[in-house]
MARVOFI-756221 format. One line per 8 residues: for each residue x, y, z of C-alpha. Coordinates in Angstrom, 2 decimals. Layout:
MARVOFI-756221
X/Y/Z; ...
END
This chain:
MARVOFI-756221
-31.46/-17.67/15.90; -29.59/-18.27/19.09; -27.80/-21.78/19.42; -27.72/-23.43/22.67; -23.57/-24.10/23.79; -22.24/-26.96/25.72; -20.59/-26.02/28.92; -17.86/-28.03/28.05
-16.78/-29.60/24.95; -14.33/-32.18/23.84; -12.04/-32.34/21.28; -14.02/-32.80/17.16; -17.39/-32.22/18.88; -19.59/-29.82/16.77; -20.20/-26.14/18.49; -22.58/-24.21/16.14
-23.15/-23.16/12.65; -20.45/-20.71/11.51; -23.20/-18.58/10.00; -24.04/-17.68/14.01; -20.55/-17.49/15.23; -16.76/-17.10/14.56; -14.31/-19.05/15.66; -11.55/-18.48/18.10
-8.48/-19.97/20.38; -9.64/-23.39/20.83; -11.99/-24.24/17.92; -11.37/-24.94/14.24; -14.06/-24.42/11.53; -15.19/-27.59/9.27; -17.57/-28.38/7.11; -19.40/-25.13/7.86
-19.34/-25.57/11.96; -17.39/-24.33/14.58; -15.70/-27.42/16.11; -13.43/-27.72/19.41; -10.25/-28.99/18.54; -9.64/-29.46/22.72; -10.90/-30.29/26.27; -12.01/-27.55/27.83
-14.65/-24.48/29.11; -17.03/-22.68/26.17; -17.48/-19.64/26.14; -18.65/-16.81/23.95; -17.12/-13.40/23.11; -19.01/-10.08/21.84; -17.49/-9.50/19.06; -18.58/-8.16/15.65
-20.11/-9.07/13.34; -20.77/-12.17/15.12; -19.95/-13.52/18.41; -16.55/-15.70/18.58; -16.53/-19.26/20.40; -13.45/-20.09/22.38; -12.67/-22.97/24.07; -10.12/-23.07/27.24
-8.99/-25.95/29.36; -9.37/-23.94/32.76; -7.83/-25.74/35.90; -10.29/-27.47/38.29; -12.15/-24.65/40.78; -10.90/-25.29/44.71; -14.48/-26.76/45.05; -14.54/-29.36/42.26
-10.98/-30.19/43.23; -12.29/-31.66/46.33; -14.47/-34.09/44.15; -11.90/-35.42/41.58; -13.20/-37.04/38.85; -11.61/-40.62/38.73; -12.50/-43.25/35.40; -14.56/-45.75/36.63
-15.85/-49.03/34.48; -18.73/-48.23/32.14; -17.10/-44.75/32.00; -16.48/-43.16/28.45; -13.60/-41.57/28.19; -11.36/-39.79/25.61; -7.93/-40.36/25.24; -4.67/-39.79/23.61
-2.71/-42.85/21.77; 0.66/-42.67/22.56; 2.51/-45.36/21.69; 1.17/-48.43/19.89; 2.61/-52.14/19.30; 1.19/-55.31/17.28; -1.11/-56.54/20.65; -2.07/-52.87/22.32
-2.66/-49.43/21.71; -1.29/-47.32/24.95; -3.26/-44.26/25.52; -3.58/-41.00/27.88; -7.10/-40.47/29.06; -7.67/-36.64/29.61; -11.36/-36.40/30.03; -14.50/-38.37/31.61
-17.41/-38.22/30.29; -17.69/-34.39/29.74; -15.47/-33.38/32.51; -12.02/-32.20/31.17; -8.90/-34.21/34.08; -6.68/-31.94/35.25; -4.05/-35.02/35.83; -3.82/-37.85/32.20
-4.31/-41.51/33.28; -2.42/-44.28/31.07; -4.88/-46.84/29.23; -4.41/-49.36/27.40; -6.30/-50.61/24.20; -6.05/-54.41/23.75; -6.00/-56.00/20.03; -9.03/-58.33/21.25
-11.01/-55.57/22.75; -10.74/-52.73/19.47; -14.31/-54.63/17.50; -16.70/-57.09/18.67; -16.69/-58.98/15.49; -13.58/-60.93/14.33; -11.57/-60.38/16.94; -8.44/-62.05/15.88
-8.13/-60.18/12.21; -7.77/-56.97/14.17; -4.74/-54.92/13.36; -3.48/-52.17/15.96; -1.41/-50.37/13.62; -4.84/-50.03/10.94; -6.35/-49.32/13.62; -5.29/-46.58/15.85
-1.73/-43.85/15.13; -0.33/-42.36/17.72; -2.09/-38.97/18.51; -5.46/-39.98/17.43; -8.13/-39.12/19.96; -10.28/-42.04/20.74; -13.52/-42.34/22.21; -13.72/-45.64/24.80
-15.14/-47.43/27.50; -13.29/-48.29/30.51; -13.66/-52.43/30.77; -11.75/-52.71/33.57; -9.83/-50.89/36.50; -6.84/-52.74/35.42; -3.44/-53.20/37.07; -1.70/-50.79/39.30
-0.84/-47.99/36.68; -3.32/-48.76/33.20; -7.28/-48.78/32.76; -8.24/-50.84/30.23; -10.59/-49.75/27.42; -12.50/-51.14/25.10; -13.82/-49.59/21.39; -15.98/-52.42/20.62
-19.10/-50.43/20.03; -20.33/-48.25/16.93; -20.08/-45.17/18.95; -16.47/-45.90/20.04; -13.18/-45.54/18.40; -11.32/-42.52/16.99; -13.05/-39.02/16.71; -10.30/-37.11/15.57
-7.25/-38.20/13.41; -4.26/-36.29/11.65; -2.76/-37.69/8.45; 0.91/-39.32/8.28; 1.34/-35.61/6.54; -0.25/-33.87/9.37; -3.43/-33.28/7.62; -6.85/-33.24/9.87
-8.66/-36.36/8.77; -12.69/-37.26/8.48; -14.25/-40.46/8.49; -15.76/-42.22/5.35; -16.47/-45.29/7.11; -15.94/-47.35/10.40; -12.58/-48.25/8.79; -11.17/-45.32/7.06
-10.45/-41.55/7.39; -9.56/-39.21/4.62; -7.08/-36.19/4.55; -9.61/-32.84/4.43; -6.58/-31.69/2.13; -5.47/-34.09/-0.21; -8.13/-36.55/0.00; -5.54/-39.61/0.40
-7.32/-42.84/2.74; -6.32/-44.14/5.75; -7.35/-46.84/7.91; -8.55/-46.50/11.04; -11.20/-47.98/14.02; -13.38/-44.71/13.57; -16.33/-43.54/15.46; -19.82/-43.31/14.70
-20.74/-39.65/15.04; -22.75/-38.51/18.28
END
């Protein structure tokens, strides 16, 4: 049974069933599938006894280059936390949509804009770490060098999260994230799966 690939994938997003395929540079496996661990072309290798998936960040072609892909608001973007403090989360967004950026843009992530509900109980630091990957919405163009993003929505917040240990983390909840390894909780502003 032949599984249908994404062109292009982003980082935690299921690939296939590792019954169909192995994986390779790019991709981890979990939970019985083949996910991308980054940004980046899919492609397929013949190997045996089953194919291999691979997933490569590939520069921008000279033609696409001419059409750079810029956030805009109402885009979704992913992005990198980098640094966090009590009122913001500061991130690097390195993908659009599904389109992989060849050059990061700096975000930021304000306290007030992480939930809709109960805005002024939100906690950065239980919220986001720095290199989580987070899932967002641009609000606004911003100032002169930051977008700002919002992950008040279901479908927003962090897709893919490494313990204080460096364990890879999946969600229980909207609020916490468990070690795949040791099982230990912590809390974060997760994602509803897509």
């Amino acid at each position: 049974m032949a599984t249908t690939l994404p062109a292009v994938a982003a980082p935690g997003q299921p690939l296939a069933s590792s019954t169909s395929y192995l994986p390779g540079p790019g991709t981890s496996l979990f939970a019985n599938s083949i996910v991308s661990t980054i940004a980046g072309a899919v492609n397929t290798l013949p190997t045996t006894p089953l194919p291999t998936i691979t997933v490569r960040r590939s520069p921008l072609s000279a033609t696409s280059a001419s059409t750079s892909v810029l956030p805009t608001v109402q885009s979704t973007v992913l992005a990198r936390v980098t640094r966090i403090n009590p009122r913001q989360a500061t991130v690097s967004i390195f993908c659009v949509g599904d389109i992989p950026l060849n050059d990061e843009f700096q975000g930021i992530i304000r306290a007030q804009d992480v939930r809709a509900t109960e805005k002024d109980k939100v906690k950065i630091f239980d919220s986001f770490r720095p290199g989580d990957i987070v899932r967002a919405l641009v609000i606004s163009l911003g100032d002169q060098s930051n977008y700002y993003l919002s992950t008040a929505q279901n479908s927003l917040g962090v897709v893919m999260a490494y313990s204080e240990v460096g364990d890879l983390m999946h969600p229980l909840s909207w609020r916490q994230m468990a070690s795949t390894r040791t099982g230990v909780v912590e809390e974060r502003k997760v994602a509803k799966p897509i």
